[in-house]
C-alpha positions in Angstrom: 0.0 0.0 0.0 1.4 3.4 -1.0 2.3 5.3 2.5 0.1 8.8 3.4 3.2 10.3 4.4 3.2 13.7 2.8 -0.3 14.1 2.8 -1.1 16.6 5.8 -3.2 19.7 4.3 -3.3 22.9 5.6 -6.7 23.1 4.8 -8.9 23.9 8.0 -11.3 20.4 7.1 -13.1 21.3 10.4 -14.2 24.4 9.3 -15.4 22.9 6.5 -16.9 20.5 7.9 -19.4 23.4 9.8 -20.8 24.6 5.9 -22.4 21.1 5.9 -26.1 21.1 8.1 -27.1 17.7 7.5 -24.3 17.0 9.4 -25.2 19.0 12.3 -28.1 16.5 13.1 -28.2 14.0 16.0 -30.3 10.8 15.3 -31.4 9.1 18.9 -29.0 11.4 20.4 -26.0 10.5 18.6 -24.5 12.1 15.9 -24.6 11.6 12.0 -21.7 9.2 10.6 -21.9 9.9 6.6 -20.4 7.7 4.6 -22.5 7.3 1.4 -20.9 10.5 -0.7 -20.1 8.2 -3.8 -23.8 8.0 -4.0 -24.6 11.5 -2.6 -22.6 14.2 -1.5 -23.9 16.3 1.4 -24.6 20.1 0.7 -22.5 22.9 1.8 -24.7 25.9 3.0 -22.9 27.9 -0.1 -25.1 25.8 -2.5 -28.0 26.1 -0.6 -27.8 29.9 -0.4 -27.1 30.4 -3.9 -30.2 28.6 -5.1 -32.7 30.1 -2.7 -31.5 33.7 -3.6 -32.4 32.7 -6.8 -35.5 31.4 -5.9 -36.2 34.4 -3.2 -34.6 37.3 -5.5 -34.9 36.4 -9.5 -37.4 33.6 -9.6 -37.5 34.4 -13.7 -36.6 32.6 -16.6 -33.4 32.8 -18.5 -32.6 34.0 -22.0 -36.5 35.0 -22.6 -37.7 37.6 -20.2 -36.2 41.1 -21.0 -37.1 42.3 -17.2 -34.9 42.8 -14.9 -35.7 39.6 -13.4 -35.4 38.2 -16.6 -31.5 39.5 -17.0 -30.4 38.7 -13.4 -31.6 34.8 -14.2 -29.8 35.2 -17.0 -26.4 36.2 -16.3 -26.5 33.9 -13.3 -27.1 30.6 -15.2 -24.5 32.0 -17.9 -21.8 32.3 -15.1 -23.1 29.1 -13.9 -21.8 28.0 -16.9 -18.6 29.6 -17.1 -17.5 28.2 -13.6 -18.0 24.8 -14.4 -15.7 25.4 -17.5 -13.0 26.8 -15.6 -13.7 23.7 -13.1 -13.1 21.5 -16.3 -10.6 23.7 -18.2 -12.7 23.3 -20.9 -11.8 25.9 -23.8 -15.2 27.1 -24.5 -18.6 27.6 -22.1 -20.4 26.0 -25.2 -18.4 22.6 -24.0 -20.2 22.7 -21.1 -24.0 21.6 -21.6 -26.6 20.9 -18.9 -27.8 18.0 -17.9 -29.7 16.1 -15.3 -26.9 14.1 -14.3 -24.3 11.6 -15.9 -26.7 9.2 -17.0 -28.4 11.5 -19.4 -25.2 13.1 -20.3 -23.8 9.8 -21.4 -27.1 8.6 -23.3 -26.8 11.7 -25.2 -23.7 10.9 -26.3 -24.6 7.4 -27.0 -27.7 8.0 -29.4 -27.0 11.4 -31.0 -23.1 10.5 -32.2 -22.6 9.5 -35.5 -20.5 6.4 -35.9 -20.0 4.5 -38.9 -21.7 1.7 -39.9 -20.3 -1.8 -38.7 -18.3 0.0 -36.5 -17.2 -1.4 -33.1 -17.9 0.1 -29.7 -16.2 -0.6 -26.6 -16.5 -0.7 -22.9 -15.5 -2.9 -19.5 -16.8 -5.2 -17.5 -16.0 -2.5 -14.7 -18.7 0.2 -15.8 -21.7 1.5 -14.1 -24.5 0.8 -16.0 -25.2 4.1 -17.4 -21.6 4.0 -18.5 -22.3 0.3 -20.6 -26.3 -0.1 -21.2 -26.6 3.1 -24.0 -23.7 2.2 -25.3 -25.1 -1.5 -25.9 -28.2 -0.4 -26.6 -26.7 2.0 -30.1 -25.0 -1.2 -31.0 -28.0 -3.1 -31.0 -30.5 -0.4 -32.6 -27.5 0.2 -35.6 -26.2 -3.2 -35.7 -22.8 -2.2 -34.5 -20.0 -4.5 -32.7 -19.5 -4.6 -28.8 -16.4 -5.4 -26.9 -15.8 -5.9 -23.6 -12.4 -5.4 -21.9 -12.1 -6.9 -18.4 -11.1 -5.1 -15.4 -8.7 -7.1 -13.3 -9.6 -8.8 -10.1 -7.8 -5.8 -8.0 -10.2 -3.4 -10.6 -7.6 -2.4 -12.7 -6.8 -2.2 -15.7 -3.8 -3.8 -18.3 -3.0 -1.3 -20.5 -1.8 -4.1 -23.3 -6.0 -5.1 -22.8 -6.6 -1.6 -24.5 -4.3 -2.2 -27.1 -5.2 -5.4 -28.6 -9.4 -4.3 -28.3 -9.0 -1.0 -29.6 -8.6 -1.3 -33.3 -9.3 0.6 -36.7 -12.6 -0.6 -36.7 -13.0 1.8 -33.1 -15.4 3.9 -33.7 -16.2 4.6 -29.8 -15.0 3.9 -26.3 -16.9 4.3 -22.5 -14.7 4.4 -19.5 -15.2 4.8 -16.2 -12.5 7.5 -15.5 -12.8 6.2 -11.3 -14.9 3.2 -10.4 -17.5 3.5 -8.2 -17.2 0.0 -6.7 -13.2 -0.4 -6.5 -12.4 3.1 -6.5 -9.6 2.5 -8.8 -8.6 5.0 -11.1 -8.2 3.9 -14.9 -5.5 5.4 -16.8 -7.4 7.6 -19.2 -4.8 9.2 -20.5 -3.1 6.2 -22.0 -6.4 4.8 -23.5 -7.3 8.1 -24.8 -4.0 8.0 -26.7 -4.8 4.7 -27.9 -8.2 5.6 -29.2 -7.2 8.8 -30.9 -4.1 6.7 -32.5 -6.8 4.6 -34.3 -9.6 7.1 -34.8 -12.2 6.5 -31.7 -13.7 8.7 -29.4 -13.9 8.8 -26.0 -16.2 9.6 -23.3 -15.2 9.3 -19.7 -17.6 8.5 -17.2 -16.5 11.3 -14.5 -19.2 11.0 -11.7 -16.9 9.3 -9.7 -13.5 11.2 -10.2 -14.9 14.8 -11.0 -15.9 15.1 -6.8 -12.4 13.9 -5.9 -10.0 14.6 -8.4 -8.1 17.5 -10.7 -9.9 16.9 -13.4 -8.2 18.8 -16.9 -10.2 18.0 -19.9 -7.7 18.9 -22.4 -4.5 17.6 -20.8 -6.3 14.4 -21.2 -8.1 15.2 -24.6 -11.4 13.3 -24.0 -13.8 13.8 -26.4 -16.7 13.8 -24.0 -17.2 13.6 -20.1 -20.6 12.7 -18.2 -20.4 14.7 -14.6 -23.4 13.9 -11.7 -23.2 17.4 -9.9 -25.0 16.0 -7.0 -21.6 13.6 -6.3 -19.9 17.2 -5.9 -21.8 19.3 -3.4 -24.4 20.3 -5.7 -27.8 20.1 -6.3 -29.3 17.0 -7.3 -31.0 16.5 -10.9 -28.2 18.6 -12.5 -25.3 16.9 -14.3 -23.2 18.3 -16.9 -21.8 16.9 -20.7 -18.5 18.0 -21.4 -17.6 17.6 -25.1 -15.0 18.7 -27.9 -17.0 22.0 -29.7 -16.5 20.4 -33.1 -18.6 16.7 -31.5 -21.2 18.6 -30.8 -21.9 21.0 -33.7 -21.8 17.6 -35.6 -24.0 15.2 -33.4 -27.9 15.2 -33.8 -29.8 16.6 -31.8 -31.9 14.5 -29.1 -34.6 17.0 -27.9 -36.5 19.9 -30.1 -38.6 22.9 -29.0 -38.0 26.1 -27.2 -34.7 27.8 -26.7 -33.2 25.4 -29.4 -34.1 27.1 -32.7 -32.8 31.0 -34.0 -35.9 30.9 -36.1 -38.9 28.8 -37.2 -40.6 29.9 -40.2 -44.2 28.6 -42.0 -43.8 29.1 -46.2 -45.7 26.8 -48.9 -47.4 24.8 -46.2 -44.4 23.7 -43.8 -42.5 24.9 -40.8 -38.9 25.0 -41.2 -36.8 25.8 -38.1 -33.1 27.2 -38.4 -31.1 25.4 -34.9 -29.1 27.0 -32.8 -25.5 25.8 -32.2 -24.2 24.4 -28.6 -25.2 24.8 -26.1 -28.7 25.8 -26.6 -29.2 22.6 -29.1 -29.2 20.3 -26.2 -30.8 22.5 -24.0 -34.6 22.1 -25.3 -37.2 24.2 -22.8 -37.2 25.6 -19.4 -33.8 25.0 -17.8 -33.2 24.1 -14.3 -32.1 27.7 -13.2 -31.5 26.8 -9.3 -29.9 23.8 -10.1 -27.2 25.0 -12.7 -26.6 28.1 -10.3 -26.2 25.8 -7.6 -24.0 23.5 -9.6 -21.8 26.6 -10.4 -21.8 27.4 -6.8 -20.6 24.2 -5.5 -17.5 24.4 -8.5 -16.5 27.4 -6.7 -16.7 26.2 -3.4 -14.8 22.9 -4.5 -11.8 25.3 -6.4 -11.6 27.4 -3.3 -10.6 24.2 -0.9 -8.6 22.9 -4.3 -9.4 19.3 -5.5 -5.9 18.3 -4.9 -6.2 19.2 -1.4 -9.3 17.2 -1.3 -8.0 14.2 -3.1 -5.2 13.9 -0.1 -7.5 14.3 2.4 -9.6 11.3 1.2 -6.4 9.2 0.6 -5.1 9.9 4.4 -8.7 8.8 5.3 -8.5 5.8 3.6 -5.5 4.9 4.3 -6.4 4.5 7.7 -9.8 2.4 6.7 -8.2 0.2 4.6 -5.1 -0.6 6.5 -7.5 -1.7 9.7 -9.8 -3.3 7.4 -7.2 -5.6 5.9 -6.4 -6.3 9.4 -9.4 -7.9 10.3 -10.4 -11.3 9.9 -13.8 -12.1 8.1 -13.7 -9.0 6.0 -12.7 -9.2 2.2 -12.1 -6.0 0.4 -13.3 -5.6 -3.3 -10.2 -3.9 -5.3 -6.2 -2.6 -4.7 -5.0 -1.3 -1.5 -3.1 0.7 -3.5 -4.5 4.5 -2.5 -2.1 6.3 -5.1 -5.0 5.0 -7.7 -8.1 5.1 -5.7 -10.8 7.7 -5.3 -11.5 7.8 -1.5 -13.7 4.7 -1.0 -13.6 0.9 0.1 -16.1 -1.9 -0.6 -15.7 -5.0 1.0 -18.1 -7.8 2.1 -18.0 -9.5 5.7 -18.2 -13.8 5.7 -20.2 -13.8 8.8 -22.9 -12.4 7.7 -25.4 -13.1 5.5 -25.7 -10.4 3.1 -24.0 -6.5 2.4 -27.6 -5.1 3.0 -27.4 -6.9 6.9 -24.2 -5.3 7.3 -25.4 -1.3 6.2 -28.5 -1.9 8.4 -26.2 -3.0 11.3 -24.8 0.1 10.7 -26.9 2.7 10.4 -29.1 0.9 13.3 -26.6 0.6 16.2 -24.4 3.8 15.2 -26.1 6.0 12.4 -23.2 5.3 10.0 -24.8 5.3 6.9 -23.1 3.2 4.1 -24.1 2.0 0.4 -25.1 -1.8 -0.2 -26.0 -3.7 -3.2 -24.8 -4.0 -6.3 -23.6 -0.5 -7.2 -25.0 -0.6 -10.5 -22.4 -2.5 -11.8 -23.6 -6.2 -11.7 -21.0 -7.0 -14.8 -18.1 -6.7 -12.4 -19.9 -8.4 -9.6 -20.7 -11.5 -11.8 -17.1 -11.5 -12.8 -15.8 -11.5 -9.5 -18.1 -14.2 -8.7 -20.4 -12.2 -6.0 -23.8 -12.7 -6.1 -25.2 -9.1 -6.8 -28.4 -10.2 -4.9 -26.4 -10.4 -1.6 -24.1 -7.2 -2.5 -21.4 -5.5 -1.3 -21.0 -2.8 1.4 -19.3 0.2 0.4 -18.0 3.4 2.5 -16.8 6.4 0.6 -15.2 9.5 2.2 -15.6 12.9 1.5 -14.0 16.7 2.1 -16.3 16.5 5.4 -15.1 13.3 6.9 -12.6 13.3 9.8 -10.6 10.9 11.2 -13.2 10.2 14.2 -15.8 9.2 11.1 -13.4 6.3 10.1 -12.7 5.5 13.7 -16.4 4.9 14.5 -16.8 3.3 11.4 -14.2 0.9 12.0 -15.5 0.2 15.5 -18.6 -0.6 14.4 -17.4 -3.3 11.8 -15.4 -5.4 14.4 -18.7 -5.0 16.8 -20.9 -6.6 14.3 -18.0 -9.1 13.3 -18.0 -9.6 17.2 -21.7 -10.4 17.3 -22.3 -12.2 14.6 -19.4 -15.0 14.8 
């Protein structure tokens, strides 16, 4: 296991800590032990705030009411826009389109590309399956090829893998950029070089590593990138698609109506609209004005802490997790120990009890630690690893506003239910 040595931050996390409420709440007279952020991330109060003054001050819509109302909605969901590019170092706002989350932003890409016919697409056995299922489902629809390239036991990745699948005949590739069952981090920028080498495109499934990581879209030259904003302190029902300008002014569009068209007009008999360009062509009807100025909001307050600030403090909390974990008998952890290529979570079973779902109940009953069971959405890897997906795995992911006590009372309260249930 790579050492945490070097990892102390000068970043007051306590202070942080205080912008969350939720975790301000005592359940049966304890407190709050949250551990579920690779599903949800708590909200900072800065979010919060920033959507209510836009639902208390400038409750108008954006880009179609010339009122002042109108205008203030307006420029906020335009710098809304512009934050998140700088968050991505994306070269254009018109990169940056809105989403509901990283499911829609990846079918998007997955219907509305144009690939070749008898092209292949690829993706692993490692995916979520919002990352895999579109993807299958174009292949299927067009009669395009499918290949799978395995994950490794530890949830890695063998480079030579990508080279041997990835061929001329590449028209597309999904990755998970972080997985959100091993927490391993797959190295994108080698398989993007691959791809690009032999004329695919790439779309990196970032829900998992945008929360947690630096994330550069153009030192790694994706093509595309699905974000969930509400894994990242924002609000929930807002995700972004990140894409090359020049793959989006080509793909079709997947939505018509309002705010997509420059003009519409009626001669001989038909109507003939005129599109607009990105973003607006993905961005059909009445926008989610809270939620994108809350999603800018919680880029801001992310790049004020600094995401490599927040990576170490997650790897010195899972250091700590993992290290006792591996110690203890009857527990079996799902990935590498290696933290230098894991986002900051663990997923493990334990063999004396029956299933994960017993263990997050155990849990959240005797301590109010609240953890993720099941399957994670990614049953593929599951099967391969031969764990029944029915009985699950238990997994406890780490965020900015975890402390070293959170781990400690997590840990405590594994070896108390191994205790009681030998």
């Amino acid at each position: 296991m790579a050492t945490g040595e070097g990892l102390i931050s000068m970043v007051n996390w306590t202070k942080i800590r205080n912008d969350f409420p939720a975790l301000e709440r005592t359940i049966n007279g304890r407190p709050v032990v949250y551990l579920d952020s690779a599903c949800m991330a708590l909200k900072p109060r800065q979010v919060i705030d920033a959507m209510n003054e836009y639902y208390e001050c400038y409750p108008a819509c954006g880009g179609r009411s010339i009122h002042k109302f109108g205008e203030e909605a307006s420029n906020a969901y335009s710098e809304a826009r512009r934050k998140f590019r700088k968050f991505l170092n994306a070269s254009d706002d018109s990169e940056c389109i809105w989403t509901r989350n990283a499911t829609e932003s990846l079918n998007i890409v997955a219907s509305a590309v144009k690939l070749p016919k008898g092209s292949k697409i690829i993706t692993t056995s490692l995916e979520h399956h919002s990352g895999s299922l579109p993807f299958v489902e174009r292949a299927r629809r067009d009669g395009l090829k499918t290949e799978i390239v395995k994950a490794l036991p530890d949830g890695t990745f063998d480079i030579e893998d990508w080279k041997k699948a990835v061929d001329r005949n590449t028209s597309m590739i999904s990755v998970v950029h972080s997985s959100n069952v091993t927490g391993t981090v797959a190295p994108m920028k080698e398989i993007v070089e691959i791809a690009h080498d032999r004329g695919a495109l790439v779309i990196s499934d970032d829900a998992q590593y945008a929360p947690h990581h630096p994330l550069d879209v153009q030192d790694l030259d994706v093509d595309f990138s699905a974000i969930s904003v509400h894994k990242m302190c924002g609000p929930t029902g807002m995700g972004v698609l990140y894409g090359k300008l020049e793959h989006l002014k080509s793909m079709n569009m997947c939505f018509y109506g309002g705010d997509t068209v420059s003009d519409v007009r009626f001669e001989n008999g038909e109507i003939l609209p005129e599109y607009l360009p990105p973003p607006e062509k993905f961005e059909a009807g009445l926008q989610n004005y809270a939620g994108a100025i809350g999603a800018g909001a919680a880029a801001d307050y992310l790049q004020a802490i600094g995401m490599s600030e927040i990576e170490k403090h997650e790897r010195s909390l899972l250091e700590v997790a993992l290290k006792r974990l591996s110690d203890m008998e009857h527990v079996h952890i799902l990935g590498t120990n290696d933290i230098s290529i894991k986002t900051g979570l663990v997923t493990f079973n334990v063999d004396t009890v029956s299933s994960a779902h017993d263990v997050a109940t155990f849990l959240n009953d005797e301590f109010n630690i609240m953890v993720r069971s099941g399957w994670h959405c990614v049953g593929p890897f599951h099967y391969q690893m031969g764990i029944d997906p029915k009985k699950g795995t238990v997994r406890a992911s780490f965020y900015l506003y975890n402390n070293r006590e959170d781990v400690s009372s997590f840990l405590s309260g594994i070896e108390t239910l191994i205790e009681a249930s030998k």
